[in-house]
C-alpha positions, -999 to 999 in steps of 0.1 A, spaced: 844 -893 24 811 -885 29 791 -891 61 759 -913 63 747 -894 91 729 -867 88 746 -828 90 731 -809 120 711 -784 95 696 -816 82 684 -828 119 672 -788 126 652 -787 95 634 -821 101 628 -811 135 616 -778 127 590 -796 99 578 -821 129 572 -790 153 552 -775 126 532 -807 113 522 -816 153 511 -773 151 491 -778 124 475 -809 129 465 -798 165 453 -766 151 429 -782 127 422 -806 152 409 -778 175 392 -764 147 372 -794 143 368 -792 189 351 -757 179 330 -767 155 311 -793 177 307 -769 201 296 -739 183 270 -766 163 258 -774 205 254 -738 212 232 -731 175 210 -759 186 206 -744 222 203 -704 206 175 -722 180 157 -742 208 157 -710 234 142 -681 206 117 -711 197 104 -714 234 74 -703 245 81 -672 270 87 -677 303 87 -651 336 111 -625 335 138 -642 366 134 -623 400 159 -603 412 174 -622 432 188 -649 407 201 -622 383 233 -618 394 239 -659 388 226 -650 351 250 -659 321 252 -656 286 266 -690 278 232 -706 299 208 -677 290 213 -653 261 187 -652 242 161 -667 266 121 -653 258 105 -639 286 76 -621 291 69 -592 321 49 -560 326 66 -525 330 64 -490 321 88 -473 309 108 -441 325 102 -411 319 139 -405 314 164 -401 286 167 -428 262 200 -438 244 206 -450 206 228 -474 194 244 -473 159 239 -499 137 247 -509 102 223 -539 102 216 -571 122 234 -604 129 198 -615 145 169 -596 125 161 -612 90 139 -582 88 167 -553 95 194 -540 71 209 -510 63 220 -482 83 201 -465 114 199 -466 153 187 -493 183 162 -469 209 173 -480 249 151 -473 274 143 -477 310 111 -496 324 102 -498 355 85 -530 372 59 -532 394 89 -545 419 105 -512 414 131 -528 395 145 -511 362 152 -532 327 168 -513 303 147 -521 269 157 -520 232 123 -508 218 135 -518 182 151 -501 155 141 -467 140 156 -462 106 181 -429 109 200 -430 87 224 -400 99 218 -406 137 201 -377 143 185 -376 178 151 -358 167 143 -384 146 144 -411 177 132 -382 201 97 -384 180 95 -418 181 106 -428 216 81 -397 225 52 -421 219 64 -451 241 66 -428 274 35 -430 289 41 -441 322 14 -467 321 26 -505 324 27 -524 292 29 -564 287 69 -571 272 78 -600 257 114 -600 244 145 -622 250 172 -619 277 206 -604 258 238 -590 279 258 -561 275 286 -560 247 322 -548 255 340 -518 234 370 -528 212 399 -510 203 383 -490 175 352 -484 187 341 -451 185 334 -436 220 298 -427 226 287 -392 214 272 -377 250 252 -346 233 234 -373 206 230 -398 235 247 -418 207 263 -454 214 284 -479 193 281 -508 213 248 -522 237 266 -513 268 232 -507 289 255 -502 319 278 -473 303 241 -455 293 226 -463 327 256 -448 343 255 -421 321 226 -412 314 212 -409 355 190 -443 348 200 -456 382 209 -489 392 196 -515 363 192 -554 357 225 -567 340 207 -577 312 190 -559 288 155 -572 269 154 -574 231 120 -563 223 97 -590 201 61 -573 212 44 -549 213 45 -534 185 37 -493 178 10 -486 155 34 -469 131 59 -498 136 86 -476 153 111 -481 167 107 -518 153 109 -548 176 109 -585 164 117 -619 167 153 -626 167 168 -654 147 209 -658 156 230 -668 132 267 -680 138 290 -682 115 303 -713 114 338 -719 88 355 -740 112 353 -771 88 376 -748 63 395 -739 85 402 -775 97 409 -779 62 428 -752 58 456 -765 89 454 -802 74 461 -793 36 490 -769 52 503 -800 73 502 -827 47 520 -798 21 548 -799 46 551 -832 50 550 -833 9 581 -812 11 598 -825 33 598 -856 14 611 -841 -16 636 -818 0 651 -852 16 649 -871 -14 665 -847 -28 693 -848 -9 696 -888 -9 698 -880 -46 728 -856 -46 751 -880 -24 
């Protein structure tokens, strides 16, 4: 005689497909959470790159800086920069510079306010190809006058190292990541803002290092991948149904 209820391995499995449908859905479901709220922060990077520039913060409210309120903020300030040795930072193109692709190095340098302050600086980038630290030596050369200079540029904060990031190259003053605290540290620059400033103006006469305006883009797939948990949810459930059909069939 066979029993109408169902065997053990029957109540696992359609446990087991429940577990994984509720997974799904609430993955796709956060998908969709993400979505909204990297469309909010697009809108707030877009608005905050379009502003008009504002004074560089004083000291004293740095520290209560963050990136989620003010990456990417314009500001405008007057500094000259150190007579000190700059840094480079690899790069195989930018995420934020419609006008930069293709291989070559970011120039870091110190500035000095009139408060005594220093703000590291990313002059721009100097196409070098092979890293080689002449080539930025020549051009960073010009910068270093030790006469103040109006900077307009937008607030940007320090990146962290991952796992395969290649360590810094100390003899090349040679960086993989926009740590401006690991260069400061290393390079004898002193205690500096926690920010950094991405250059938009002035520009050299020769054009190098080349600042600009920045222009984020996010990428933004979570609508596929919203997709991507609901189509895998609703296949479940599609099997499930014919795996238990199935078995109705055979009894």
């Amino acid at each position: 005689m066979t029993s109408s209820f169902p065997s053990t391995s029957s109540r696992a499995f359609a446990a087991f497909t429940l577990v994984m449908v509720a997974l799904f859905v609430g993955l796709g479901v956060w998908q969709l959470q993400r979505r909204a709220a990297k469309h909010a922060l697009i809108a707030a990077l877009t608005d905050r790159v379009a502003a008009a520039p504002a004074p560089l913060p004083p000291q004293g409210e740095w520290r209560s800086l963050t990136p989620e309120r003010d990456e990417f903020r314009r500001v405008s300030f007057t500094a000259a920069y150190e007579k000190l040795p700059d840094a480079m930072v690899y790069s195989a193109g930018s995420a934020v510079r419609e006008d930069v692709s293709g291989p070559g190095t970011w120039a870091f340098l110190p500035a000095r306010l009139p408060s005594g302050e220093i703000v590291v600086i990313d002059a721009g980038f100097v196409a070098n190809t092979m890293q080689e630290r002449p080539v930025q030596d020549r051009q960073v050369a010009k910068l270093v006058t030790g006469e103040p200079v109006t900077l307009t540029g937008y607030l940007r904060f320090p990146e962290a190292a991952g796992l395969l990031t290649a360590a810094e190259n100390r003899d090349k003053r040679l960086w993989f990541t926009r740590d401006h605290l690991a260069m400061a540290k290393t390079l004898g620059w002193g205690e500096v803002a926690p920010f950094y400033i991405d250059l938009e103006t002035p520009v050299p006469d020769n054009g190098i290092p080349k600042p600009g305006p920045l222009s984020p883009h996010l990428r933004d797939e979570h609508m596929q991948y919203a997709l991507t948990w609901f189509s895998l949810a609703a296949a479940l459930i599609v099997a499930f149904a014919v795996w238990a059909r199935g078995r109705r069939t055979n009894r």
